[in-house]
GULORO-886339 format. One line per 8 residues: number of its first residue (from 1); their letters; for each residue x, y, z of N, C-alpha, C, CB. Coordinates in nm, 3 decimals. Glycine has a CB too. Example, Ala and Ser with C-alpha at 12.3 -4.5 7.8 and 13.67 -1.06 7.14 Angstrom:
2
1 = AS = 1.319,-0.569,0.780,1.230,-0.450,0.780,1.320,-0.330,0.780,1.131,-0.447,0.905  1.285,-0.225,0.708,1.367,-0.106,0.714,1.290,0.003,0.787,1.408,-0.060,0.572
This chain:
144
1 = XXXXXXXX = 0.082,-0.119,0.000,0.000,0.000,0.000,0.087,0.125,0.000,-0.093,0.000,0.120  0.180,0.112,0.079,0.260,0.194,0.078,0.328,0.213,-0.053,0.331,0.169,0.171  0.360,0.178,-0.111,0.448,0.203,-0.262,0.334,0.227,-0.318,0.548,0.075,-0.347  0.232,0.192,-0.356,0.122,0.251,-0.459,0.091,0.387,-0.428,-0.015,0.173,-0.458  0.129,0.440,-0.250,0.064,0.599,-0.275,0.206,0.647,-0.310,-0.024,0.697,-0.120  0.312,0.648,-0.374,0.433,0.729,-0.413,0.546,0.692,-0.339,0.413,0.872,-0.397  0.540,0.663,-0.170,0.617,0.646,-0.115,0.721,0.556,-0.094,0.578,0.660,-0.065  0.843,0.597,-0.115,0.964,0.503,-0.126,1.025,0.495,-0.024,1.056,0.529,-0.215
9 = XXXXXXXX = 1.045,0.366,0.007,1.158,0.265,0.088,1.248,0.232,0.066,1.146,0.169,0.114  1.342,0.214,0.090,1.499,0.213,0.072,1.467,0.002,0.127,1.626,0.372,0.226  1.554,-0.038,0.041,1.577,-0.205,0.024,1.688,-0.197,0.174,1.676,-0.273,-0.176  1.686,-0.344,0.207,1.726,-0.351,0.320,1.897,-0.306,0.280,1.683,-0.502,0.389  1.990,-0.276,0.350,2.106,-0.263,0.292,2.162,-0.098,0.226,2.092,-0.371,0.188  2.070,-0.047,0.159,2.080,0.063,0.091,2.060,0.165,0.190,1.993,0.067,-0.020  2.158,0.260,0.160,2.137,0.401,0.233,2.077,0.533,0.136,2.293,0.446,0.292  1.991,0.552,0.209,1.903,0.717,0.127,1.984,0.832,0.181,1.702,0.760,0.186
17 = XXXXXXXX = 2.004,0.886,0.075,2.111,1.003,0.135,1.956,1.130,0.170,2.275,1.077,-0.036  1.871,1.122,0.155,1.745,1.221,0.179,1.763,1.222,0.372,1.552,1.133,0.100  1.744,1.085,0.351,1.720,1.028,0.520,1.865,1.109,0.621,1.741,0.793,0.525  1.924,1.083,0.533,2.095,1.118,0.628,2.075,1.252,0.648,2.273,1.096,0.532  2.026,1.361,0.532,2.033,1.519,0.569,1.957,1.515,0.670,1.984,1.632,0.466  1.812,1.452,0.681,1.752,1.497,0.746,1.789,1.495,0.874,1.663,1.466,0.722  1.848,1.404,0.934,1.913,1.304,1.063,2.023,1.466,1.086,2.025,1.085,1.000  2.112,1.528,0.967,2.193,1.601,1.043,2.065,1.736,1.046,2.367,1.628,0.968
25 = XXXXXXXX = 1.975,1.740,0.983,1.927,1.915,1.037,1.857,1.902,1.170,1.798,2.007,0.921  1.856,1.812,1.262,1.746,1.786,1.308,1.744,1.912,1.436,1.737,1.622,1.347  1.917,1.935,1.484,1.919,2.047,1.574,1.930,2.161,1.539,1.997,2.043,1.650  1.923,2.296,1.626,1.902,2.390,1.539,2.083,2.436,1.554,1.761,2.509,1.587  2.119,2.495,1.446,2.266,2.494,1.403,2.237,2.699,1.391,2.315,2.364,1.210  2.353,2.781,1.545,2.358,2.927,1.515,2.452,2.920,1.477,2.345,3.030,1.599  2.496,3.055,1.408,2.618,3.148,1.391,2.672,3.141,1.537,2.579,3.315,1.335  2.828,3.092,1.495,2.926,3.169,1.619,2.890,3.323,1.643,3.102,3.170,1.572
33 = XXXXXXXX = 2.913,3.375,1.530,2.922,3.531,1.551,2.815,3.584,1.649,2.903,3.608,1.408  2.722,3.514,1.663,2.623,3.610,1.772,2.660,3.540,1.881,2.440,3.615,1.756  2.711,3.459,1.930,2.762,3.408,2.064,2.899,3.505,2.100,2.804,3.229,2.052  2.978,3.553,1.989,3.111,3.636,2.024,3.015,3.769,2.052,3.251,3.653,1.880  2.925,3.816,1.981,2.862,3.916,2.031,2.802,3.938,2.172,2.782,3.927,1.955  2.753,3.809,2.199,2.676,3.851,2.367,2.782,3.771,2.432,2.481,3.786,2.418  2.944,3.726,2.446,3.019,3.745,2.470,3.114,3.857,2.532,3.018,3.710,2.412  3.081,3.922,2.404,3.134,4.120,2.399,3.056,4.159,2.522,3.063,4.247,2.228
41 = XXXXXXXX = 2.928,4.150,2.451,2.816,4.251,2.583,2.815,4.197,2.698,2.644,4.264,2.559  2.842,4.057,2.729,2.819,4.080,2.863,2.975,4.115,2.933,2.738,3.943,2.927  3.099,4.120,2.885,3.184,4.182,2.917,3.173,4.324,2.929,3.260,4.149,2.855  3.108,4.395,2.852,3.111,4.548,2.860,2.981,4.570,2.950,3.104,4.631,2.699  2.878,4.478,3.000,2.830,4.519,3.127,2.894,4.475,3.234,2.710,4.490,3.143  2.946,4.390,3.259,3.053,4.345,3.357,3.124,4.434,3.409,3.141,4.263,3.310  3.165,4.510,3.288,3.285,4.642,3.304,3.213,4.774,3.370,3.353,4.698,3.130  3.108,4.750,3.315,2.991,4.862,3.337,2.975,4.823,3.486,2.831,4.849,3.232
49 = XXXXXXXX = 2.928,4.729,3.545,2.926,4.697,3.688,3.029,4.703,3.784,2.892,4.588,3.698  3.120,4.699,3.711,3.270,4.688,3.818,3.274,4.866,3.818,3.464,4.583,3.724  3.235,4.925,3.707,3.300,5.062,3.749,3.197,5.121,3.797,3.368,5.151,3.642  3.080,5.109,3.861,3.008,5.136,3.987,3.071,5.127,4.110,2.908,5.057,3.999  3.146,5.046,4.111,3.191,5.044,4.261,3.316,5.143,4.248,3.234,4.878,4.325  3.425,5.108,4.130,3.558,5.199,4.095,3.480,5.343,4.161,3.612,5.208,3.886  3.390,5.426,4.075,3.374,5.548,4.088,3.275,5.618,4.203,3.341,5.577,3.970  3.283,5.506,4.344,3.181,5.498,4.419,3.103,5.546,4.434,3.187,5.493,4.486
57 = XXXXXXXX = 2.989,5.504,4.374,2.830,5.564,4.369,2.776,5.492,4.478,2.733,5.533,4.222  2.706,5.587,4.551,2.603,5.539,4.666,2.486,5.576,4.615,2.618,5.601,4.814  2.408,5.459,4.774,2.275,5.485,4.750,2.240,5.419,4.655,2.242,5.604,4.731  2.051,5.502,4.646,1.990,5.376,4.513,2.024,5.427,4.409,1.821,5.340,4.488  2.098,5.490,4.395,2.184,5.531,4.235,2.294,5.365,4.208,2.336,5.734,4.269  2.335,5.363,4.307,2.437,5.204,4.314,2.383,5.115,4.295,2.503,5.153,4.432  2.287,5.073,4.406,2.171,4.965,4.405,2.100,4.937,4.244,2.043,5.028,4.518  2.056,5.057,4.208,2.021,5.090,4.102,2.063,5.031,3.950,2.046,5.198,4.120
65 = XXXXXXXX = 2.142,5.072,3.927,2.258,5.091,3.807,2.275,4.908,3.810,2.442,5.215,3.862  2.359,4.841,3.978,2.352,4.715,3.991,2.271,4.639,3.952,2.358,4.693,4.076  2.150,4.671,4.002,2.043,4.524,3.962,1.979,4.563,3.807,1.874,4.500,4.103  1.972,4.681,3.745,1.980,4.679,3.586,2.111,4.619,3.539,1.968,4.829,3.522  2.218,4.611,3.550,2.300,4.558,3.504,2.344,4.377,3.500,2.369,4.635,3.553  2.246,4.428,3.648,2.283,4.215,3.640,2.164,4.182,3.620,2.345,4.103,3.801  2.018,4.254,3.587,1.929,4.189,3.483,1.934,4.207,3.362,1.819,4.208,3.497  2.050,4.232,3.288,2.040,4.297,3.151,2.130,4.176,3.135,2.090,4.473,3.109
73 = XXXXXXXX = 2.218,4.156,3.243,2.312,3.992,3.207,2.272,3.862,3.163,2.372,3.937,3.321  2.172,3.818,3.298,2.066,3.734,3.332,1.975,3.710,3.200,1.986,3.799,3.452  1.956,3.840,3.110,1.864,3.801,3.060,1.904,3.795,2.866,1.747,3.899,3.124  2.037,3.830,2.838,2.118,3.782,2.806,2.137,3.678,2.782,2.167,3.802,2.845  2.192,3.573,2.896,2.268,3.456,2.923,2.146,3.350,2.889,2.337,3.450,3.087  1.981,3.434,2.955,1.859,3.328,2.945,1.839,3.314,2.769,1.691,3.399,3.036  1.843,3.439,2.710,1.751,3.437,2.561,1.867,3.354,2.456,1.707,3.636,2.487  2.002,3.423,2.468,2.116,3.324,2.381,2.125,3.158,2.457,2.304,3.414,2.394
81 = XXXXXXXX = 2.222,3.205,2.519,2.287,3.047,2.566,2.181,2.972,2.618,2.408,3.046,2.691  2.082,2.979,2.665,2.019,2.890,2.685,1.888,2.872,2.581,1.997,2.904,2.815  1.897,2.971,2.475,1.829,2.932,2.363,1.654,2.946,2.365,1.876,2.787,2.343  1.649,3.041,2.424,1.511,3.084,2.506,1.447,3.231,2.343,1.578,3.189,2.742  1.567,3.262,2.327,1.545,3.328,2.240,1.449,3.277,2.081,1.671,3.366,2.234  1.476,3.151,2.070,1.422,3.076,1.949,1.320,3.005,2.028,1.532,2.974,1.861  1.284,3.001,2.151,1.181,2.877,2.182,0.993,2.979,2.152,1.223,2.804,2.413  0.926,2.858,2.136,0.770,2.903,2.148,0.729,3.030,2.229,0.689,2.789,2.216
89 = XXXXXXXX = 0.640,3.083,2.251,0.612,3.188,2.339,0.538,3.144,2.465,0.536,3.289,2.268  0.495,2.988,2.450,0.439,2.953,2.570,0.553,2.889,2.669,0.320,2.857,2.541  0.649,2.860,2.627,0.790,2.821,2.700,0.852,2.935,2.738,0.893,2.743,2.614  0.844,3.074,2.726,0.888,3.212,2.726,0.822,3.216,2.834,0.860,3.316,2.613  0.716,3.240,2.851,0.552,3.243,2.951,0.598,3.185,3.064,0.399,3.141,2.893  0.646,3.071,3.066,0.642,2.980,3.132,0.757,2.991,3.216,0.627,2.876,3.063  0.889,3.048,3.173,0.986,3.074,3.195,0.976,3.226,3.322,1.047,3.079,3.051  0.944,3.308,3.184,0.978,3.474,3.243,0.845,3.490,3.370,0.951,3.630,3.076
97 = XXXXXXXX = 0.710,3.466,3.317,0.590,3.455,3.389,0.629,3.488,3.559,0.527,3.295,3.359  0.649,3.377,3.605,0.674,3.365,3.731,0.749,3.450,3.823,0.716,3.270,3.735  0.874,3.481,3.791,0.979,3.536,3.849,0.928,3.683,3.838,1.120,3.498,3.782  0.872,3.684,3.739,0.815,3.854,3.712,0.714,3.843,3.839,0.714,3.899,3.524  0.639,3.776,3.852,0.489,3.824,3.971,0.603,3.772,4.070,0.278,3.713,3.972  0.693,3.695,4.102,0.745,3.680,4.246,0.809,3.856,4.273,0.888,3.532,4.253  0.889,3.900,4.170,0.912,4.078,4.185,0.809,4.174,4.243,0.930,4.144,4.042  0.697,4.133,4.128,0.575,4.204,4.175,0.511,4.191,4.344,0.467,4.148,4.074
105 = XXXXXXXX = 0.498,4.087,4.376,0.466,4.052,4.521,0.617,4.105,4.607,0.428,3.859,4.536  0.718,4.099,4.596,0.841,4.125,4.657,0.831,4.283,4.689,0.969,4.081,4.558  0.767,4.379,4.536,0.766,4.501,4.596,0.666,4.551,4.629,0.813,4.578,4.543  0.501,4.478,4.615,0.393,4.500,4.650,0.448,4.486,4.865,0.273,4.373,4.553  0.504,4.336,4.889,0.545,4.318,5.048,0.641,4.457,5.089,0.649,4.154,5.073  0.728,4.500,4.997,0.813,4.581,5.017,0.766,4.707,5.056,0.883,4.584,4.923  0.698,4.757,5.031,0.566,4.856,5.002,0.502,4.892,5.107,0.458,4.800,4.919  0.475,4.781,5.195,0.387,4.741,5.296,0.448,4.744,5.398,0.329,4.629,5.285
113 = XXXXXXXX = 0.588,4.629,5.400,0.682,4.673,5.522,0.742,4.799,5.570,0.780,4.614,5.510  0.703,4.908,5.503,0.738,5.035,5.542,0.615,5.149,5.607,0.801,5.087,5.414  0.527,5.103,5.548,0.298,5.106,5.547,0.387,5.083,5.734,0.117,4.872,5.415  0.338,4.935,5.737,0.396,4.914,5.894,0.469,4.949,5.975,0.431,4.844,5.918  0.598,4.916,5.902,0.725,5.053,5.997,0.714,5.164,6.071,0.806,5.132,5.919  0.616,5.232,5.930,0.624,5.404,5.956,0.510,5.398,6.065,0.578,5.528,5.797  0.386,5.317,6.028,0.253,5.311,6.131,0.302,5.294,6.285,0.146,5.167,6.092  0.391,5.208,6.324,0.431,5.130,6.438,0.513,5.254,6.476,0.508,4.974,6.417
121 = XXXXXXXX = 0.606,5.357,6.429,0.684,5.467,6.469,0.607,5.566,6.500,0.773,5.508,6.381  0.448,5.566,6.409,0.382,5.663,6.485,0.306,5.600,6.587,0.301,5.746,6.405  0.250,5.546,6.641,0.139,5.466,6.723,0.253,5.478,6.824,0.067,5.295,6.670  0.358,5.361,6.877,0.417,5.313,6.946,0.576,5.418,6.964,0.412,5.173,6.895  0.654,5.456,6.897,0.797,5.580,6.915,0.761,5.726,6.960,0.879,5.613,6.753  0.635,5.760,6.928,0.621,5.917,6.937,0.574,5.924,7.143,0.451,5.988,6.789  0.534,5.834,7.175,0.479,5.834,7.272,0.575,5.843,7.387,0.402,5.738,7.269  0.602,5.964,7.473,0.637,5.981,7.603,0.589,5.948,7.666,0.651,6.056,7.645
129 = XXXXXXXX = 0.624,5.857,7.834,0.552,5.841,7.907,0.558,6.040,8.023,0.604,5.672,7.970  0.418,6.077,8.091,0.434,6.179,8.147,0.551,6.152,8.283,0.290,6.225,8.177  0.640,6.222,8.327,0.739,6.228,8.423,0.669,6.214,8.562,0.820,6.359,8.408  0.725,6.123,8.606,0.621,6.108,8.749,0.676,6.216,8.922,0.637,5.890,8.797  0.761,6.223,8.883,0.905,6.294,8.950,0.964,6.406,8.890,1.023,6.201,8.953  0.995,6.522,8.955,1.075,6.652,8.887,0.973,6.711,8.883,1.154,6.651,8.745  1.041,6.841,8.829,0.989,6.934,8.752,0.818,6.974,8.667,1.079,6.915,8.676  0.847,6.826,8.597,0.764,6.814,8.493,0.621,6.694,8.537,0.870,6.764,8.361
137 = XXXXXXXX = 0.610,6.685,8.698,0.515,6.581,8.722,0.397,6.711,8.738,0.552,6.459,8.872  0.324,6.629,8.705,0.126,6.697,8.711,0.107,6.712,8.820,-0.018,6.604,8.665  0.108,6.587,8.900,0.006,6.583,9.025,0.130,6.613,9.205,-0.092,6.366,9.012  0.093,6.620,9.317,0.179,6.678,9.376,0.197,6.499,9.452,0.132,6.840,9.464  0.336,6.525,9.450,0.480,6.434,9.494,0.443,6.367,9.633,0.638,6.543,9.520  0.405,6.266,9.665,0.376,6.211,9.797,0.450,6.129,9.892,0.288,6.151,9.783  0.560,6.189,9.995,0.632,6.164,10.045,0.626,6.078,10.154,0.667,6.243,10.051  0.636,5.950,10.183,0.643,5.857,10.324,0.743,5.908,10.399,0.675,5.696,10.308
């Protein structure tokens, strides 16, 4: 049945050279040249990160500059070398998805722990107790 709809089989013994290409395309084959490229870049953010500290920047100017730089690495290292760059968009999803809402909740909590901080400094820090003794007592001093 098979040979009557067109389709050919190779005799036992015989090699199809059709079959062999296909066997080598089967992975996906990049250019070096874009691996020497995000090579380059992530050296020249590297460099970019080290000379944050060289030209000591404080504060969230430091903080700052840092965690763009080592997510610009990160994400880099995810889309080339690990080939995230060529995959489906539901493997992308699946990937980036998560870590993004764990940020989101990290600075939504972040947000909040200060909501509290500042609440608890006013409620509970501002509060003097009145001086029961000295100067500064209200009621008059009762001596045994």
């Amino acid at each position: 049945m098979a040979h009557a709809e067109g389709q050919h089989h190779p005799a036992a013994g015989q090699h199809d050279a059709s079959a062999g290409a296909l066997h080598h395309e089967v992975g996906q084959q990049h250019p070096l040249g874009i691996y020497f490229k995000i090579w380059g870049l992530l050296f020249v953010l590297s460099t970019a990160s080290y000379l944050v500290d060289y030209f000591h920047f404080q504060g969230y100017l430091r903080w700052g500059l840092i965690l763009v730089f080592m997510l610009l690495k990160a994400g880099l290292i995810v889309a080339v070398f690990m080939h995230m760059l060529w995959e489906r968009l539901a493997i992308v999803y699946a990937i980036l998805v998560p870590p993004l809402l764990l940020l989101v909740l990290l600075g939504i909590g972040a947000l909040e722990a200060d909501y509290t901080f500042f609440t608890r400094g006013e409620f509970f820090g501002s509060q003097t107790a009145a001086p029961t003794h000295g100067p500064g007592a209200t009621g008059p001093v009762q001596h045994r």
